[in-house]
MIZA-621869 format. One record per residue (C-alpha): residue in one letter; residue number from 1; x, y, z. Coordinates in pm, 1 decimal, always signed. Layout:
<atoms>
{'A', NUM, {X, Y, Z}}
...
</atoms>
This chain:
<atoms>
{'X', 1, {-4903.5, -2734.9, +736.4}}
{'X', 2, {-4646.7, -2744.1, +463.7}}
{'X', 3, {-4937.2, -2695.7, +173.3}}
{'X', 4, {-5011.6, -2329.0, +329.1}}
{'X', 5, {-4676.0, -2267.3, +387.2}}
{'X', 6, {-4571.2, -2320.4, +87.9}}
{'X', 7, {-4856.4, -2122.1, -94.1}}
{'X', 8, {-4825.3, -1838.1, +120.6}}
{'X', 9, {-4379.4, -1838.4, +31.4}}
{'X', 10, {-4516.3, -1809.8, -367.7}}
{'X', 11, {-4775.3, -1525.5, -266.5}}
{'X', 12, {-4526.3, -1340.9, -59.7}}
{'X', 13, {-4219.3, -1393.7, -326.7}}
{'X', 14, {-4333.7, -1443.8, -663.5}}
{'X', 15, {-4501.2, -1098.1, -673.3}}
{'X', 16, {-4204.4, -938.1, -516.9}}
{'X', 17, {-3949.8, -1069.5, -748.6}}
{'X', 18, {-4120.9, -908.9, -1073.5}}
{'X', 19, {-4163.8, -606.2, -887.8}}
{'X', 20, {-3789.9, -602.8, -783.3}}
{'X', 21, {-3694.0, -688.8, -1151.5}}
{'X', 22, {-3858.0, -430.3, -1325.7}}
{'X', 23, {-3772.4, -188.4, -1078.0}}
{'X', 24, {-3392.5, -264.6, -1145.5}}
{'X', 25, {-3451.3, -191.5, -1538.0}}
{'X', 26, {-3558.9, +198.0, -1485.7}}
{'X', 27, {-3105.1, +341.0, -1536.8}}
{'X', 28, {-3112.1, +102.6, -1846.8}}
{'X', 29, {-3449.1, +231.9, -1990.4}}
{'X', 30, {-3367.4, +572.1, -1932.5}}
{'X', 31, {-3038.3, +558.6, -2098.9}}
{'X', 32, {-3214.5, +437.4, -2471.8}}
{'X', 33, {-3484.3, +643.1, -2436.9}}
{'X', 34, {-3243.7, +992.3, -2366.7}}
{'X', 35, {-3011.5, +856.4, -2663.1}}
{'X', 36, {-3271.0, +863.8, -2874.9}}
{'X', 37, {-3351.4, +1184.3, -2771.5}}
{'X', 38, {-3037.2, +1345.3, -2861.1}}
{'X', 39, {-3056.2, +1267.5, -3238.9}}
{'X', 40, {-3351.3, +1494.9, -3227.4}}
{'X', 41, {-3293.3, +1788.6, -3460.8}}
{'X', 42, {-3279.3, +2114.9, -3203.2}}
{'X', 43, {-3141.2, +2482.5, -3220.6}}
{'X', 44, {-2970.8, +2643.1, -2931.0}}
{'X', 45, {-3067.7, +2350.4, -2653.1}}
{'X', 46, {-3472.0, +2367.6, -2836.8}}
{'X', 47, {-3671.3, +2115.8, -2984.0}}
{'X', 48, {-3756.6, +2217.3, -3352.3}}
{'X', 49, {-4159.0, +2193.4, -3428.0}}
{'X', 50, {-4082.0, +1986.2, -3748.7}}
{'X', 51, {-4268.6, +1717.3, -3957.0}}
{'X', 52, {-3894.0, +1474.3, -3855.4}}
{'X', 53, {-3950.6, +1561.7, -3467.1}}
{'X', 54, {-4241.7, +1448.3, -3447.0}}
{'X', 55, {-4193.2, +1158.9, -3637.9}}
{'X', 56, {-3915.0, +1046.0, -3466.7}}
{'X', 57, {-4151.3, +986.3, -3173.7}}
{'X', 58, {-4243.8, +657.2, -3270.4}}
{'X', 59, {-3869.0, +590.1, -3238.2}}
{'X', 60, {-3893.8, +646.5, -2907.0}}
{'X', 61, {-4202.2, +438.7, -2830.9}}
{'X', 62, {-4058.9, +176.1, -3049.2}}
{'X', 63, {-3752.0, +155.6, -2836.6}}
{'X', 64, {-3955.0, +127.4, -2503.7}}
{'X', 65, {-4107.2, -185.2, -2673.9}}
{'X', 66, {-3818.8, -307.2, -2762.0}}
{'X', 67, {-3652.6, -285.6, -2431.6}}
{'X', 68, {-3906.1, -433.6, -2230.8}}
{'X', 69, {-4026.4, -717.9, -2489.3}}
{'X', 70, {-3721.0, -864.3, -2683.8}}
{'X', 71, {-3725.5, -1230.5, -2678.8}}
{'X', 72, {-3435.2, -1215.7, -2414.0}}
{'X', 73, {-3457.7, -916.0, -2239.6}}
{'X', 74, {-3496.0, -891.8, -1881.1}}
{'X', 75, {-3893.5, -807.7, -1874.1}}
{'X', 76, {-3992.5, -1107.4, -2049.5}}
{'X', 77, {-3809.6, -1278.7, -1826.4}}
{'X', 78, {-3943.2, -1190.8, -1533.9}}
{'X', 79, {-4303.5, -1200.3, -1638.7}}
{'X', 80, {-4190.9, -1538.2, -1754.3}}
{'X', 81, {-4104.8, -1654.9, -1384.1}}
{'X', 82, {-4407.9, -1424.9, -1260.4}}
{'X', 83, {-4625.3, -1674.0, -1474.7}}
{'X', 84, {-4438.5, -1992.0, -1349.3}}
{'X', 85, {-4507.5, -1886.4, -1001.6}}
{'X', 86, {-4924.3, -1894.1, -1069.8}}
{'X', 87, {-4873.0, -2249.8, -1234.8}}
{'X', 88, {-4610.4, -2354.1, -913.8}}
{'X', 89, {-4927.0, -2257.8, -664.9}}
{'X', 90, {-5157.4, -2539.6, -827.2}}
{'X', 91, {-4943.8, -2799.6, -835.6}}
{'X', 92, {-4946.0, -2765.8, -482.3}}
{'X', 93, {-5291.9, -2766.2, -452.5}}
{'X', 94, {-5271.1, -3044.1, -701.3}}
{'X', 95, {-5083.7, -3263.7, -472.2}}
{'X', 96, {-5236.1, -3157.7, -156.9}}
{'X', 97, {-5598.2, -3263.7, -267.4}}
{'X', 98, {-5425.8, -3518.6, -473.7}}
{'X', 99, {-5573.3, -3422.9, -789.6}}
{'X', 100, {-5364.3, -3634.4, -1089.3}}
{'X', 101, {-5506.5, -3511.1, -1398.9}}
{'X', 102, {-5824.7, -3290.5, -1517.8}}
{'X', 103, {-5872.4, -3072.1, -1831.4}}
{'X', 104, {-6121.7, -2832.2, -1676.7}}
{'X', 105, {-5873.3, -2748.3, -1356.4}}
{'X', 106, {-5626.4, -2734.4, -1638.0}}
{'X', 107, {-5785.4, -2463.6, -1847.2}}
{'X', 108, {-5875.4, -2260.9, -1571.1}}
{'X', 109, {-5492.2, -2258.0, -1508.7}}
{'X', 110, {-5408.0, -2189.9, -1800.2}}
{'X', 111, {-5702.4, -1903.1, -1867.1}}
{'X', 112, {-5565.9, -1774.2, -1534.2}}
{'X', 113, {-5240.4, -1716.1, -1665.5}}
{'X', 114, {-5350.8, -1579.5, -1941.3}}
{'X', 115, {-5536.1, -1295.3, -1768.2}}
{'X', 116, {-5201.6, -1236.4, -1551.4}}
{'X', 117, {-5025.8, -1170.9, -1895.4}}
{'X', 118, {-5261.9, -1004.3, -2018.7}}
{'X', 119, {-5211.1, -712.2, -1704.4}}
{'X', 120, {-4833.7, -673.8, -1821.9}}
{'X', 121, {-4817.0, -730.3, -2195.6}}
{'X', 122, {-4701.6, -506.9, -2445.7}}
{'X', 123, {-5062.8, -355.2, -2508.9}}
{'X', 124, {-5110.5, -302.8, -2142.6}}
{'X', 125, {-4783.7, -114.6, -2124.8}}
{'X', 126, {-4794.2, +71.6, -2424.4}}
{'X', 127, {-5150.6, +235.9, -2225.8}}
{'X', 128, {-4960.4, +304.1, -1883.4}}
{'X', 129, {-4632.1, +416.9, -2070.8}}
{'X', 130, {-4582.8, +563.1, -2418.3}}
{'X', 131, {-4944.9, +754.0, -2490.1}}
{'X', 132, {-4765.9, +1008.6, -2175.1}}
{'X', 133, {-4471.0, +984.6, -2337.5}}
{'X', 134, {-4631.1, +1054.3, -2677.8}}
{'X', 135, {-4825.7, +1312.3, -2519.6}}
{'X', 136, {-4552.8, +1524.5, -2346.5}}
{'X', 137, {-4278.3, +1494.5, -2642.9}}
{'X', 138, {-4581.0, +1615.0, -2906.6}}
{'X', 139, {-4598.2, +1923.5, -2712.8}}
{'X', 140, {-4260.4, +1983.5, -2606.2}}
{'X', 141, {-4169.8, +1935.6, -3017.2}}
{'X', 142, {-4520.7, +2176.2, -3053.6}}
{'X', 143, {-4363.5, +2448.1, -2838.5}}
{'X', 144, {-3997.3, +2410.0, -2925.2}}
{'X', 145, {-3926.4, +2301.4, -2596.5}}
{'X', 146, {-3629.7, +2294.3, -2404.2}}
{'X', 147, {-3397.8, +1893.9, -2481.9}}
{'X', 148, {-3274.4, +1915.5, -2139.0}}
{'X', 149, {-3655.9, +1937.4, -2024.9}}
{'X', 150, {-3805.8, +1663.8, -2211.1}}
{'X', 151, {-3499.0, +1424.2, -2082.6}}
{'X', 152, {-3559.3, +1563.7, -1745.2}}
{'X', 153, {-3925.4, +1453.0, -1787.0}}
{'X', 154, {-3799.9, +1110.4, -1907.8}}
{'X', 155, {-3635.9, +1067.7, -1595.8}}
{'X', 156, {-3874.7, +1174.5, -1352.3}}
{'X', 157, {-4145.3, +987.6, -1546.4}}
{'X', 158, {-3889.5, +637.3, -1588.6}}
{'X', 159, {-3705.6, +635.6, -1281.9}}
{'X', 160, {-3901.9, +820.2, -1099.0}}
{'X', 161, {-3877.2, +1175.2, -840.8}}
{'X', 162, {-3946.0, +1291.0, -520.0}}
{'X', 163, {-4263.4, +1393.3, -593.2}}
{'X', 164, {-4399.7, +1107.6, -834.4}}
{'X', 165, {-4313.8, +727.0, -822.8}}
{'X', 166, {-4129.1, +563.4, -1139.4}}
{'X', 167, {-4447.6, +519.9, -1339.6}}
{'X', 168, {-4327.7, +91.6, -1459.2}}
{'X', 169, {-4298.8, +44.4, -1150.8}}
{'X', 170, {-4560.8, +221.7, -1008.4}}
{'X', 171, {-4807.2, +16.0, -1247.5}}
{'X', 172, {-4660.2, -340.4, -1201.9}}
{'X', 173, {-4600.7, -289.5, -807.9}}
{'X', 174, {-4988.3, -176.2, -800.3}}
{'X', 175, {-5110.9, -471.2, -993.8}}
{'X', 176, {-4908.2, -777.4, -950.8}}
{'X', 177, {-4982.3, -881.7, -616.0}}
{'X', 178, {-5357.0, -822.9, -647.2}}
{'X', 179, {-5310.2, -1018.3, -1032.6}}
{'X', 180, {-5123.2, -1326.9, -879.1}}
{'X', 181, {-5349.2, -1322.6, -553.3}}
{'X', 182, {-5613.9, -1372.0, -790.7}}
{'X', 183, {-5545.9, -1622.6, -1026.9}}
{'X', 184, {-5414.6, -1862.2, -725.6}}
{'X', 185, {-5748.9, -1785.5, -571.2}}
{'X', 186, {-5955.6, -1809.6, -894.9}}
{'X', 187, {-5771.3, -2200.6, -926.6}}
{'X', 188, {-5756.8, -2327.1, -603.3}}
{'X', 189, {-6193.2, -2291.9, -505.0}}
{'X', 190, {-6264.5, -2394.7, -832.6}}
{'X', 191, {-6048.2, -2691.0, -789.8}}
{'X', 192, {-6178.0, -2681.2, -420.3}}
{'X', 193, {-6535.4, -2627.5, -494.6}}
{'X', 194, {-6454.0, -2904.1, -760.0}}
{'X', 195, {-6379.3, -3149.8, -489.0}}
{'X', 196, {-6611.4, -3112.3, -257.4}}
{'X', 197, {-6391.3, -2870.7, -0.1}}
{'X', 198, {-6677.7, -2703.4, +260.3}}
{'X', 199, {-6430.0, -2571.5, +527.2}}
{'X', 200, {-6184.0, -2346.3, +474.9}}
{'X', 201, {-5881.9, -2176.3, +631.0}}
{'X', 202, {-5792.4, -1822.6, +648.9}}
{'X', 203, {-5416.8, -1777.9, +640.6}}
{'X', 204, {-5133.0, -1575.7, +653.5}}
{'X', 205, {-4967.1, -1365.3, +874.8}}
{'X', 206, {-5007.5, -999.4, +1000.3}}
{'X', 207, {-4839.5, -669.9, +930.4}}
{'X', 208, {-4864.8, -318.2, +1104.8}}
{'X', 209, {-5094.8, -215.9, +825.6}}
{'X', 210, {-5294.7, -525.1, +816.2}}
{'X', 211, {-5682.2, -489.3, +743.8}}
{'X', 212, {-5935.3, -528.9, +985.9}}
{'X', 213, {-6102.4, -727.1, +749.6}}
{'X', 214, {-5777.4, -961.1, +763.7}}
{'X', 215, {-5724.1, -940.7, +1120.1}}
{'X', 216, {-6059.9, -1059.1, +1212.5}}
{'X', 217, {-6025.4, -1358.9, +996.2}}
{'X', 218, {-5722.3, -1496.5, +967.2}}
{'X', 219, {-5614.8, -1812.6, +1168.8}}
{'X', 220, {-6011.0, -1949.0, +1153.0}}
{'X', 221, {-6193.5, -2177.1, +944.4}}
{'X', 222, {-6507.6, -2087.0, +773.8}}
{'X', 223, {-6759.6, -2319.4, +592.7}}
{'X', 224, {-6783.3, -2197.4, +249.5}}
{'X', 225, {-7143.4, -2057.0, +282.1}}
{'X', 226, {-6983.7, -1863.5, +571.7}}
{'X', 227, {-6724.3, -1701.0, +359.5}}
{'X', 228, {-6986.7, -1612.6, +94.0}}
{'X', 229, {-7158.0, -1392.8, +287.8}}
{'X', 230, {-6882.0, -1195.0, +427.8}}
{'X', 231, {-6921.8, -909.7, +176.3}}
{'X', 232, {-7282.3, -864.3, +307.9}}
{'X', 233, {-7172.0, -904.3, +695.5}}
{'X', 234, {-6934.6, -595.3, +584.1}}
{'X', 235, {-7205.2, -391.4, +413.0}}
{'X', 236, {-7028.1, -474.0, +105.8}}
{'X', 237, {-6748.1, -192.1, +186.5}}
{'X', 238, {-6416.8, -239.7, +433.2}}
{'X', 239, {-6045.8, -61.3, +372.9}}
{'X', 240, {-5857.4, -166.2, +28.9}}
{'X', 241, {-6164.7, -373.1, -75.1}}
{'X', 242, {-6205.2, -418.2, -432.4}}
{'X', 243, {-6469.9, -263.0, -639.2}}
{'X', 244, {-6750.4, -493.3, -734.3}}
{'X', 245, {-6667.4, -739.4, -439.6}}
{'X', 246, {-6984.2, -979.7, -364.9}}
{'X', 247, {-7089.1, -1332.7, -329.8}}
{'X', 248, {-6934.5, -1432.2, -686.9}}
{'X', 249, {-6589.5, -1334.0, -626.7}}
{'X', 250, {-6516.1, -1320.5, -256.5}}
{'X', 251, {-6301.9, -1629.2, -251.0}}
{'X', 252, {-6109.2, -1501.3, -508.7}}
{'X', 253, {-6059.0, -1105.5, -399.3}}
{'X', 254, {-6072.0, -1213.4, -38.5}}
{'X', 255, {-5932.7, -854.9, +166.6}}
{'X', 256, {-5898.0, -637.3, -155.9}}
{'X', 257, {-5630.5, -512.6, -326.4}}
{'X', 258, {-5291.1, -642.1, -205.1}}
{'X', 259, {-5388.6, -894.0, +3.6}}
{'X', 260, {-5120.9, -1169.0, +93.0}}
{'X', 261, {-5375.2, -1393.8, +266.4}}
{'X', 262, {-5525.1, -1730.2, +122.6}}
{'X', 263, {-5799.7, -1956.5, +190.7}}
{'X', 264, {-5702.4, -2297.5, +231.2}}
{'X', 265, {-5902.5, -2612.6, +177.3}}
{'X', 266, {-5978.4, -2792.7, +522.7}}
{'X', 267, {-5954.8, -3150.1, +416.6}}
</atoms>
């Protein structure tokens, strides 16, 4: 069917792409955030525990934000398309139940999106990035620490080390497949739900790593009171489930964090 084929593309893309994208901006980040580093006032190779160090910190923080959330810069950009791709997914569903216009299916869209943003905006980064960066510089200044050290902690934190992954990254890998499985859930069974849709179809395809909770269900239809009681039938705990998973949000969580899989309306 082209409707699930098509849905399943945007689940197994869209994500992907941002990832990918933000991934790629790790060199350039790294470069502003060092530069800045070097104006720092230092003796011998040391940081010097002064009231302009650590005031100059901000600078640094500053830059990040600027990098990642000027009006044209890559980020934006991408988040841009990441947010295009949850808004692509109900037209489909649009069209396949053949759904012209309604404001409620519309504001769910759009509070979906909104939540998706939300996830990767500058508040949300500003918690996952710069109070570590804050953190380390403050005590590197404190200690008149070595400059080569805090740039070497730039770049393992940034772009990453053998030992820990690049921590943008890290964060937007970790939450945009679980943040776009969601909100395409979240639209299509209250559209769904909205339309009278009782059967549903479990699909996707399956990887090495693929959950048992997955494997057991995917390619089968389920009635919709079946598929609300599939967190108790699992004793409300399988591999990669989500926290808090029950009746209310089991359409929309489905296998847990990660998942690629989608329920589809059986018309």
């Amino acid at each position: 069917m082209a409707y699930i084929d098509d849905r399943i593309r945007l689940i197994e893309t869209v994500p992907d792409n941002f990832i990918d994208t933000v991934d790629g901006l790790r060199e350039g980040l790294i470069r502003e955030l060092t530069r800045l580093i070097a104006g720092f006032d230092t003796i011998d190779g040391r940081l010097v525990s002064n009231t302009q160090n650590l005031a100059r910190i901000e600078q640094i923080i500053d830059a990040l934000g600027n990098y990642l959330f000027e009006p044209e810069s890559e980020y934006l950009q991408a988040l841009s398309n990441f947010i295009a791709g949850i808004g692509e997914s109900a037209i489909l569903t649009n069209e396949f139940l053949g759904i012209k216009s309604n404001p409620l299916y519309q504001q769910i869209l759009k509070q979906n999106q909104f939540n998706a943003i939300k996830l990767f905006d500058k508040t949300a980064i500003d918690v996952q990035l710069s109070n570590t960066i804050r953190s380390q510089i403050t005590a590197s200044i404190a200690e008149g620490g070595k400059v080569a050290d805090t740039i070497d902690f730039l770049r393992n934190f940034i772009g990453g080390s053998e030992v820990n992954k690049p921590a943008l990254t890290r964060y937007v890998k970790t939450q945009a497949l679980t943040a776009y499985g969601t909100a395409d859930a979240s639209y299509l069974v209250a559209v769904g739900l909205g339309e009278g849709i009782q059967r549903w179809l479990y699909a996707g395809g399956l990887v090495k790593d693929s959950r048992p909770f997955c494997e057991a269900r995917v390619g089968r239809e389920f009635t919709t009171a079946e598929v609300l009681k599939w967190p108790e039938e699992e004793g409300y705990q399988w591999d990669g489930m989500i926290a808090g998973t029950n009746a209310s949000n089991i359409f929309t969580v489905r296998g847990g964090w990660n998942c690629r899989h989608v329920l589809a309306p059986v018309t």
